[in-house]
KOLLUM-923833 format. One record per residue (C-alpha): x, y negated, z negated; residue in three letters. Coordinates in nm, 2 decimals. Layout:
N
<px=X py=Y pz=Z res=ALA>
...
This chain:
283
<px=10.06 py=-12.55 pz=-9.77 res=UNK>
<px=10.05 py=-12.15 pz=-9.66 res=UNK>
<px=10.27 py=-12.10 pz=-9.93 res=UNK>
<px=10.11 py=-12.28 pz=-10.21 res=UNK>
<px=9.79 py=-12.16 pz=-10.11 res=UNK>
<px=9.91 py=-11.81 pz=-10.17 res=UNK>
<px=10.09 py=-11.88 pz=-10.48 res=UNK>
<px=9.77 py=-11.98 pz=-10.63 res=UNK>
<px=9.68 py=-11.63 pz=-10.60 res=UNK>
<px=10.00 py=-11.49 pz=-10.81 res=UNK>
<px=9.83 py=-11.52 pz=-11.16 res=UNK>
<px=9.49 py=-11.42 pz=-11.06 res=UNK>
<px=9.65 py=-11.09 pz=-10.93 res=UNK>
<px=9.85 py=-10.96 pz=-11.19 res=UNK>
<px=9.50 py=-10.97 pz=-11.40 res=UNK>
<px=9.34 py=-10.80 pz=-11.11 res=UNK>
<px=9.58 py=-10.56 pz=-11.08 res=UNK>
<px=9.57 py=-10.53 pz=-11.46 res=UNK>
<px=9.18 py=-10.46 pz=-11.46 res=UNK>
<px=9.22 py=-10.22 pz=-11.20 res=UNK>
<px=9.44 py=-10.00 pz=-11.35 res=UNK>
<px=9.21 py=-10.00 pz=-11.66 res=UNK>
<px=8.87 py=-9.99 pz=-11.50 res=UNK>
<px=8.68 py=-9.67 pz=-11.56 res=UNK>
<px=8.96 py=-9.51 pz=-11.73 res=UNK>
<px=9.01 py=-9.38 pz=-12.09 res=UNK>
<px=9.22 py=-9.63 pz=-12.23 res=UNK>
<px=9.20 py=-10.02 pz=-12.28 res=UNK>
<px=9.48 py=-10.25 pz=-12.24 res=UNK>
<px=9.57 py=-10.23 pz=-12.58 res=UNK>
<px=9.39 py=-10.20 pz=-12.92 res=UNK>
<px=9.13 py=-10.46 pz=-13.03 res=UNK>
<px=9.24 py=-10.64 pz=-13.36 res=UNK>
<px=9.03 py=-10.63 pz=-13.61 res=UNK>
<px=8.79 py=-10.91 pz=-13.62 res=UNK>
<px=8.87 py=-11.02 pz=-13.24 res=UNK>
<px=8.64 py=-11.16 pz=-13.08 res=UNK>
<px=8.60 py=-11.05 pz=-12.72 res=UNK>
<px=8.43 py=-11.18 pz=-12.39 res=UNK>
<px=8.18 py=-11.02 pz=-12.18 res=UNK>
<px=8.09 py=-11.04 pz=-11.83 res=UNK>
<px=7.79 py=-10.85 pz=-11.65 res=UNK>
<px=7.78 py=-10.85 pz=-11.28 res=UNK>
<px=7.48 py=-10.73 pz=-11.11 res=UNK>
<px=7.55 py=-10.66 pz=-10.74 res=UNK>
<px=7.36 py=-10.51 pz=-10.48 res=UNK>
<px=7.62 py=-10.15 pz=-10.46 res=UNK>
<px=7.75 py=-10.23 pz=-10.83 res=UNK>
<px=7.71 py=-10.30 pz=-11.16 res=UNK>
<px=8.05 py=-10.44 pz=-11.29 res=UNK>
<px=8.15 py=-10.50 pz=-11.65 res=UNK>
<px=8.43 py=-10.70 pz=-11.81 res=UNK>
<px=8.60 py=-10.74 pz=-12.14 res=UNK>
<px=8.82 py=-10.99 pz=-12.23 res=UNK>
<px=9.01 py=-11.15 pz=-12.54 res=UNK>
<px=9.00 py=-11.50 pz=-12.64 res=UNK>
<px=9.28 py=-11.61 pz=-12.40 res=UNK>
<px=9.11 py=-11.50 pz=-12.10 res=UNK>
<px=9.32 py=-11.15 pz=-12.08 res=UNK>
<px=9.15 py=-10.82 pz=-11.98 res=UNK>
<px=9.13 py=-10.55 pz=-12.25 res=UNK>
<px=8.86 py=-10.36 pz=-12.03 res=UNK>
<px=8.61 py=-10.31 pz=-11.76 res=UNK>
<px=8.38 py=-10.05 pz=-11.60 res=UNK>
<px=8.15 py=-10.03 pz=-11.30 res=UNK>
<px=7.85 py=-9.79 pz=-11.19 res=UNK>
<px=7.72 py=-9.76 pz=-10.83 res=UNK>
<px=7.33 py=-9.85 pz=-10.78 res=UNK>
<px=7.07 py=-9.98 pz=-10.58 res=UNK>
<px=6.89 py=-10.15 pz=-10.86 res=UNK>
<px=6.96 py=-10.52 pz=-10.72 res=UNK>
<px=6.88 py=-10.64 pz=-10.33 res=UNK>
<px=7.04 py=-10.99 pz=-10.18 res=UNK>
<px=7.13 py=-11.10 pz=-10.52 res=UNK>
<px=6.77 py=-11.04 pz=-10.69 res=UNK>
<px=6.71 py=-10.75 pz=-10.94 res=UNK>
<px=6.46 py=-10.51 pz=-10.78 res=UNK>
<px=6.45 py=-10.22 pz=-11.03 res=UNK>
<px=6.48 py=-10.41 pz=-11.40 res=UNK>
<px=6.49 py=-10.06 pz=-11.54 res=UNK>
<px=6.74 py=-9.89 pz=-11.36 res=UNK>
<px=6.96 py=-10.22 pz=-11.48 res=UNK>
<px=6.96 py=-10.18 pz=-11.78 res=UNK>
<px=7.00 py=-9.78 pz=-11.83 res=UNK>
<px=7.31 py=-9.88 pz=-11.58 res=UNK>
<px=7.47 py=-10.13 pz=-11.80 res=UNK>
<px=7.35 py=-9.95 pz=-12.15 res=UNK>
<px=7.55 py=-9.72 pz=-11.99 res=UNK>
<px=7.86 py=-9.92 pz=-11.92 res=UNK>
<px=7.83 py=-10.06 pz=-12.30 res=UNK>
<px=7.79 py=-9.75 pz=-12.48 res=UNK>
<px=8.10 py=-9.63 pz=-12.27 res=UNK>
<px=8.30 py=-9.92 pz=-12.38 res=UNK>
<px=8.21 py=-9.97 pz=-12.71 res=UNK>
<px=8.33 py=-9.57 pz=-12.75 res=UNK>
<px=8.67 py=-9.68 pz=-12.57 res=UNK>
<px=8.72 py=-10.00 pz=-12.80 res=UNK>
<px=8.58 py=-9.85 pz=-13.05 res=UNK>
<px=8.38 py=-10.20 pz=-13.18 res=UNK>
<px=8.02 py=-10.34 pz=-13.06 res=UNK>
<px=7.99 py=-10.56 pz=-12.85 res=UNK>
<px=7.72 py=-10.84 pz=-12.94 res=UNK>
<px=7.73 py=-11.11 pz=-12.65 res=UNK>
<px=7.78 py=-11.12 pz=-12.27 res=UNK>
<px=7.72 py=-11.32 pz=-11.96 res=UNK>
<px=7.58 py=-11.29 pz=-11.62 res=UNK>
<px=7.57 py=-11.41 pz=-11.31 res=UNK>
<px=7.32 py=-11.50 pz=-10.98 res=UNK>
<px=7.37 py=-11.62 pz=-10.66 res=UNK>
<px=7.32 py=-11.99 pz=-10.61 res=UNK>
<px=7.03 py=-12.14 pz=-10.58 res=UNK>
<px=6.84 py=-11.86 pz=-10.64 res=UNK>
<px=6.66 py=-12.04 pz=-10.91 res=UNK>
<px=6.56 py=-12.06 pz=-11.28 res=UNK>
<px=6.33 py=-11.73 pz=-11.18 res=UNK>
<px=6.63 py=-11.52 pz=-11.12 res=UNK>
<px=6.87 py=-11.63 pz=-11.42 res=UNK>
<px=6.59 py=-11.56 pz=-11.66 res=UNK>
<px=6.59 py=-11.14 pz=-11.48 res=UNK>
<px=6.93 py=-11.11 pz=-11.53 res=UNK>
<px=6.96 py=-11.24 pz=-11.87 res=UNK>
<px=6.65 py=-11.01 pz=-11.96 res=UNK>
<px=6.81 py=-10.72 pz=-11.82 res=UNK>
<px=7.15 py=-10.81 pz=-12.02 res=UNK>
<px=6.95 py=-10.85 pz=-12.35 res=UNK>
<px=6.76 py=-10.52 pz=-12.30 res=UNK>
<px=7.10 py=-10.33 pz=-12.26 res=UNK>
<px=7.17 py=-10.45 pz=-12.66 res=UNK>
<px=7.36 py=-10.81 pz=-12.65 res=UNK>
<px=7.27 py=-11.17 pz=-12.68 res=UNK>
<px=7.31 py=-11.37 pz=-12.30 res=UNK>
<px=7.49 py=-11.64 pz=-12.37 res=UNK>
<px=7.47 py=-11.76 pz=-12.01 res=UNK>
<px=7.39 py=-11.71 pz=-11.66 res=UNK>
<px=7.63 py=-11.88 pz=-11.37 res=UNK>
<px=7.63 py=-11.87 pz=-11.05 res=UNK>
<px=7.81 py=-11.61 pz=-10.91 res=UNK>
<px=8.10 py=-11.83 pz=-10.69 res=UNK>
<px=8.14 py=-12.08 pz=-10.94 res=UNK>
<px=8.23 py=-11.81 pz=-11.19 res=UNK>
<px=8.51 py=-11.69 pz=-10.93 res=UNK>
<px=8.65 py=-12.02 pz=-10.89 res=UNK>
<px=8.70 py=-12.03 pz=-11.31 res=UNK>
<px=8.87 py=-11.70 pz=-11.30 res=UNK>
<px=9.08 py=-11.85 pz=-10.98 res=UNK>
<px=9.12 py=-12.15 pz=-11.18 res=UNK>
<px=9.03 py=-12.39 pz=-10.82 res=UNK>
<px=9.03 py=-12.73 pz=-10.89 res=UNK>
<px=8.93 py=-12.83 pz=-10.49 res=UNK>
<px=8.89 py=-12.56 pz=-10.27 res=UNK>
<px=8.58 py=-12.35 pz=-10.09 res=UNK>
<px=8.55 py=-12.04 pz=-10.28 res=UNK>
<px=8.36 py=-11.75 pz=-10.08 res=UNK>
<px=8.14 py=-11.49 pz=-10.26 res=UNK>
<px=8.04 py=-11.21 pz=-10.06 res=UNK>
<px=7.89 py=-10.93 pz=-10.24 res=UNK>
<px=7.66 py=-10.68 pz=-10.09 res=UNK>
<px=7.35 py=-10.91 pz=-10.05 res=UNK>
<px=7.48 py=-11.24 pz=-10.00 res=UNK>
<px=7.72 py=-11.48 pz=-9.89 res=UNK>
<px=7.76 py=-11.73 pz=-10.17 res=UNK>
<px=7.99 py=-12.06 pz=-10.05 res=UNK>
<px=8.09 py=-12.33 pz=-10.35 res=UNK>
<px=8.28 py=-12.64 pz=-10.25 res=UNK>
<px=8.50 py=-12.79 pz=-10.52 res=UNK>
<px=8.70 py=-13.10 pz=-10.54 res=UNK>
<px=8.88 py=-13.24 pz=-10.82 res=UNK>
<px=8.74 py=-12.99 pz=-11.11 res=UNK>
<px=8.36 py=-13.07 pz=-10.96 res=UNK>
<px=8.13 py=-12.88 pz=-10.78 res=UNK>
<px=8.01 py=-13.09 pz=-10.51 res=UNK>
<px=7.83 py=-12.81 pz=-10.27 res=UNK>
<px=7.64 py=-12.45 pz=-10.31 res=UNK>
<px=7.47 py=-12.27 pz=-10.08 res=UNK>
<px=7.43 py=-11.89 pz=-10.03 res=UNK>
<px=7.26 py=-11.69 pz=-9.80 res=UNK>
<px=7.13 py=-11.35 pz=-9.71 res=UNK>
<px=7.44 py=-11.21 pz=-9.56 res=UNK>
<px=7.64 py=-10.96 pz=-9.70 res=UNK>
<px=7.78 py=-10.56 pz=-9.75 res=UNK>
<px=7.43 py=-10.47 pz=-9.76 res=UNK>
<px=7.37 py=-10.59 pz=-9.37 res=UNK>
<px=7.72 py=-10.46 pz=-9.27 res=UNK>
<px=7.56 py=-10.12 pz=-9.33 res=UNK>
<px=7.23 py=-10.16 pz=-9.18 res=UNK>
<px=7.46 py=-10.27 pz=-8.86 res=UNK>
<px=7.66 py=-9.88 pz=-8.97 res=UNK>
<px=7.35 py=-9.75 pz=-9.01 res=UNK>
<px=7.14 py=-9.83 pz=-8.71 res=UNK>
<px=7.44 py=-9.81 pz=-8.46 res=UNK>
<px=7.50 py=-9.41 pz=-8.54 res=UNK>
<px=7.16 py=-9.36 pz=-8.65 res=UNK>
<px=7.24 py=-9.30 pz=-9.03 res=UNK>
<px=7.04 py=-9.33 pz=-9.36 res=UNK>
<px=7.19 py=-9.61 pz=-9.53 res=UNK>
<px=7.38 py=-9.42 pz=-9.84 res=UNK>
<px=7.59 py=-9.22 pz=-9.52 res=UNK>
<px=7.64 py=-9.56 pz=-9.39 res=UNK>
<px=7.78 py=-9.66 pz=-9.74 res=UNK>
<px=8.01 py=-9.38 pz=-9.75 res=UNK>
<px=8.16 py=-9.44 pz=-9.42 res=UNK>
<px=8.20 py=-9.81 pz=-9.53 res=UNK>
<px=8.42 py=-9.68 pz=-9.83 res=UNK>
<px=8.58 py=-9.41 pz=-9.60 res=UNK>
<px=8.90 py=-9.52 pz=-9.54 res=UNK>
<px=9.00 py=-9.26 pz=-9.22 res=UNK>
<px=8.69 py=-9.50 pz=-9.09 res=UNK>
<px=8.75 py=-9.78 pz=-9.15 res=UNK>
<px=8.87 py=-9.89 pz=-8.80 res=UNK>
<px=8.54 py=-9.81 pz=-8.62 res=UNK>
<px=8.32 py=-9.92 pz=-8.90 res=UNK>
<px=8.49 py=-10.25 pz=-8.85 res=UNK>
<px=8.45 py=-10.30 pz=-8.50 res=UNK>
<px=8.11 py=-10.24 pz=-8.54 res=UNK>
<px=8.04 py=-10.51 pz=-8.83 res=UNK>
<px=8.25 py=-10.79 pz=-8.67 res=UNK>
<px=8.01 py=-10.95 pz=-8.60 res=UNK>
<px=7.84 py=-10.96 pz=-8.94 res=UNK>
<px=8.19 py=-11.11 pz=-9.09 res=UNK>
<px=8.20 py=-11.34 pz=-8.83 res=UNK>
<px=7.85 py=-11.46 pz=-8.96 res=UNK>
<px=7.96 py=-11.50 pz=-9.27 res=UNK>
<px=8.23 py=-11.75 pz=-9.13 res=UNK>
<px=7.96 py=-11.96 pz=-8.94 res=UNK>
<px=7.77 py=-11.93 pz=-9.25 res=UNK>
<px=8.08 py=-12.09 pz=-9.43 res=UNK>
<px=8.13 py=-12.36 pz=-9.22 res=UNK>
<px=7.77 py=-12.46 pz=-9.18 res=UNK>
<px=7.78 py=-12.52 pz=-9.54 res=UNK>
<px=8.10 py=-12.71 pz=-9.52 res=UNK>
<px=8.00 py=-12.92 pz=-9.18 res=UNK>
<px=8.27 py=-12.76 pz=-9.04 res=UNK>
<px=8.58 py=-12.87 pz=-9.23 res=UNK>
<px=8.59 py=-12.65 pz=-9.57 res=UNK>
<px=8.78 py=-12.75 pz=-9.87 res=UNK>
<px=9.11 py=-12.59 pz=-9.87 res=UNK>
<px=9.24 py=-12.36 pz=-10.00 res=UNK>
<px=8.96 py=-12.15 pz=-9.90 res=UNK>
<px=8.93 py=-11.81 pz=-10.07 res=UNK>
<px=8.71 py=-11.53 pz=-10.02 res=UNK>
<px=8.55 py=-11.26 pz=-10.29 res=UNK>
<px=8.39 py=-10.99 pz=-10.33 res=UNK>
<px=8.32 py=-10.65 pz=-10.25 res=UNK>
<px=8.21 py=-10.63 pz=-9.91 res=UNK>
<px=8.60 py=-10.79 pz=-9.82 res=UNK>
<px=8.76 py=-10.49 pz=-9.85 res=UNK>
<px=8.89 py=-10.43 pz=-9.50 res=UNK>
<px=9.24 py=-10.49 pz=-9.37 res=UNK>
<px=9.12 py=-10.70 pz=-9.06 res=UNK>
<px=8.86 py=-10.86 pz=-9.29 res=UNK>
<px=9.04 py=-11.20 pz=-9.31 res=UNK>
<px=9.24 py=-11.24 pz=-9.00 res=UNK>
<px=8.84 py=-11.19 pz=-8.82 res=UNK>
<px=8.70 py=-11.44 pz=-9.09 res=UNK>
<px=9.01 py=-11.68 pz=-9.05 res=UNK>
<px=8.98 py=-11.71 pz=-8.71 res=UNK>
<px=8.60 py=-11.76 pz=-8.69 res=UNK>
<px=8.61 py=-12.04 pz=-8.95 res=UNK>
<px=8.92 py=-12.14 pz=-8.75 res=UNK>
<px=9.06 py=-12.20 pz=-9.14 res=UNK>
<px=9.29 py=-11.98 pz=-9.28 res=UNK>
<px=9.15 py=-11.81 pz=-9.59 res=UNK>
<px=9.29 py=-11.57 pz=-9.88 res=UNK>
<px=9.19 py=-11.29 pz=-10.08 res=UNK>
<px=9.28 py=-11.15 pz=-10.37 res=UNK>
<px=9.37 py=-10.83 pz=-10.45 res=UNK>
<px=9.08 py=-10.60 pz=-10.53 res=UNK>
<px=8.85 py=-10.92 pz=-10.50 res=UNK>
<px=8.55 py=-10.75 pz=-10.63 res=UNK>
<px=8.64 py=-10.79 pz=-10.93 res=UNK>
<px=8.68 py=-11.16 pz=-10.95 res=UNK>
<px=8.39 py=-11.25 pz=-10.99 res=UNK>
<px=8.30 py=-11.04 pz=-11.27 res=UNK>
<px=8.64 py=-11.15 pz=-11.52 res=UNK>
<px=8.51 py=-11.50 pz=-11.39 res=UNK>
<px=8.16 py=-11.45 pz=-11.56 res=UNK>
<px=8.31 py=-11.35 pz=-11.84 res=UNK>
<px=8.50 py=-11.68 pz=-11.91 res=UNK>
<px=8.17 py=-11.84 pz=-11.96 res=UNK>
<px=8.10 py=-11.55 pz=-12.31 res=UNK>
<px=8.21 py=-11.81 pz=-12.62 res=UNK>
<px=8.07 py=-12.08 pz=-12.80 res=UNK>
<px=8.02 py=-12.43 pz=-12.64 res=UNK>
């Protein structure tokens, strides 16, 4: 089961690995053909805004990201600063692949309503393309993952999304106001920090061990949080995304609080992202 479980990862993180060699860089994966059509994904997180470009079989060609505070637990709180962000990103890219790019998706976290899908798709428009859709923001890493049953975990900086698949169908979502963005008020508060220092210790990894031991108990949370949603017996495999993951006793303290094993994939914030991206074509 361990093994199978991990296997499932394989594909997933030779794109990831893929993406993260291209992300921010220069270069794209390789030239886009003429008349290609390409795939876009726009994720608006609380500590990022993450862009995605894909070809018509799924494969990244390129991606960019910009720090910002412009979105809070999963909601846009500064529509302008959005969109000058991801104008940004597109101009960037567009430069790189040297073509436009027309169409895009986003993202929310679930069940944050019709109210908050209709934001982000405004913000996407006002950056230059046409929003194709908005997904919520698990569901869009289990497509990239390609989960038929599992629980798939998105933790980003504001929230911790949970989605509960089983035989191709999404049979539970629930997300809640636990993420990255708490981790650092914990930072924060503990050495009497402003929260960007906090941020930077976070990311700092000669830290990172005494950052950690003082957010256990946020990750832990997240775990409760998890099995809450799931009654206490999750879907397996469950795997865990996002940005706020990235520490090496991350899953082993999740794991263990679930009392579940979990997995995570290689440079898991960008999961999500390529998985929003999937959803940018005609239905």
């Amino acid at each position: 089961m361990v093994q199978r479980n991990r296997n499932l990862l394989t594909q997933a993180n030779q794109q990831l690995q893929q993406f993260a060699q291209v992300v921010n860089g220069d270069k794209a994966v390789r030239p886009v053909r003429k008349g290609e059509s390409l795939r876009v994904g726009v994720d608006l997180g609380t500590s990022s805004i993450v862009m995605v470009v894909l070809d018509q079989d799924d494969q990244v060609i390129y991606g960019n990201f910009e720090y910002d505070h412009a979105v809070r637990d999963g909601l846009v709180v500064n529509f302008m600063d959005s969109v000058r962000i991801l104008s940004r990103l597109k101009e960037q890219t567009e430069s790189i692949l040297g073509v436009p790019l027309t169409t895009a998706c986003g993202a929310i976290p679930p069940g944050t309503g019709a109210g908050s899908a209709k934001i982000v798709a405004n913000v996407i428009e006002s950056a230059g393309f046409i929003c194709r859709k908005v997904v919520d923001e698990p569901t869009a890493a289990a497509q990239f993952l390609r989960v038929k049953s599992g629980t798939v975990v998105d933790i980003g900086g504001g929230t911790t999304g949970v989605s509960v698949f089983k035989n191709k169908k999404l049979i539970q979502v629930s997300d809640e106001a636990t993420g990255g963005f708490h981790m650092s008020l914990v930072v924060a508060g503990h050495n009497g920090w402003d929260m960007d220092t906090a941020e930077q210790a976070k990311r700092d990894p000669a830290k990172e061990d005494d950052v950690f031991a003082l957010i256990r108990p946020v990750v832990e949370k997240m775990a409760t949080i998890t099995s809450d949603v799931t009654a206490g017996s999750p879907q397996e495999p469950v795997i865990v995304v996002g940005g706020a993951i990235n520490f090496k006793d991350f899953i082993d303290t999740f794991s263990k609080a679930l009392g579940t094993p979990a997995y995570k994939p290689d440079f898991p914030q960008f999961v999500t992202p390529i998985g929003i991206a999937m959803y940018d074509h005609d239905t």
